[in-house]
C-alpha positions in Angstrom: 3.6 8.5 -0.2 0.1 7.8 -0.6 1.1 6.1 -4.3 3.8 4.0 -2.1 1.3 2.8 0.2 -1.4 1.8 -2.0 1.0 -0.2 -4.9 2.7 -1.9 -1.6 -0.9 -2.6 -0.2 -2.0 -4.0 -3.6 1.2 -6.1 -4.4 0.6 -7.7 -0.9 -3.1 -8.1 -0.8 -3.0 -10.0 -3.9 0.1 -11.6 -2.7 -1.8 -12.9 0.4 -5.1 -13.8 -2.5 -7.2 -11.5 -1.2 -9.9 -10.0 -3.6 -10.8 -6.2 -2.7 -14.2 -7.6 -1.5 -12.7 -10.3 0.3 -10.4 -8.1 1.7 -13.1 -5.1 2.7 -15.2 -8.0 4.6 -12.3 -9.4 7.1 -10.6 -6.1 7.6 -13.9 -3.6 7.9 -12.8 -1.2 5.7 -15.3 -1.0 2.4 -14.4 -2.3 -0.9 -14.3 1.6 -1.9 -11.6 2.7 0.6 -9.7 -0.1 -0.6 -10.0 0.8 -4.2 -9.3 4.3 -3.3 -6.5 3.3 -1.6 -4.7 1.1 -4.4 -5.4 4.3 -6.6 -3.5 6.3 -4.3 -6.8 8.8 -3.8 -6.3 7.7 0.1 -4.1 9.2 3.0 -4.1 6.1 5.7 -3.6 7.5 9.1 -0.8 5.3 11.3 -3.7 3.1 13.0 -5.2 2.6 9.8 -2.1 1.1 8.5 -1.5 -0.7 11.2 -5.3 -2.3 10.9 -4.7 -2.9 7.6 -1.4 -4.3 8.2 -2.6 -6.6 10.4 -5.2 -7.9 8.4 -3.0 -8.9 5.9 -0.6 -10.7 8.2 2.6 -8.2 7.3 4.1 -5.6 9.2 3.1 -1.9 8.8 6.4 -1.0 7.7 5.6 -2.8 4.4 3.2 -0.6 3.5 5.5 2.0 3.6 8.8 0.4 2.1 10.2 1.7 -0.7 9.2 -0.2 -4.1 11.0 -0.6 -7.5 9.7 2.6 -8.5 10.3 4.5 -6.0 14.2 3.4 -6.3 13.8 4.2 -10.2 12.9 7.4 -9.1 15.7 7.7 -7.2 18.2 6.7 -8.9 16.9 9.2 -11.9 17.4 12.0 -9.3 20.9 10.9 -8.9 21.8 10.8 -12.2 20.6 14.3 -12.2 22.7 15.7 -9.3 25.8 14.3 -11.3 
């Protein structure tokens, strides 16, 4: 999950044309929670993904939707129970 969270958070702060430091000054957070984050080293409590969220201008739910590889994955697993 934390993988998840920090590719979706990536994609969508780039998306929005945030830089990391840009993105650490308007949010609050430092530009090393957000690297940490991307990296997946991060476990973002609900609040913080809703601050985070919010700062980007998305819903917190889409830093938790499932991403291409997370349906790859899936669909490997399927293949597998077959």
């Amino acid at each position: 999950m934390r993988k998840l969270v920090g590719r979706n958070f990536g994609r969508l702060r780039r998306e929005k044309g945030f830089t990391q430091e840009q993105f650490a000054e308007a949010s609050g957070f430092t530009q090393q929670y957000i690297s940490d984050l991307e990296r997946g080293r991060r476990n973002p409590t609900v609040v913080t993904l809703f601050h985070l969220a919010s700062t980007l201008g998305v819903g917190p739910v889409d830093l938790i939707s499932p991403d291409e590889e997370v349906a790859g994955e899936r669909a490997k697993a399927q293949k597998r129970k077959a």
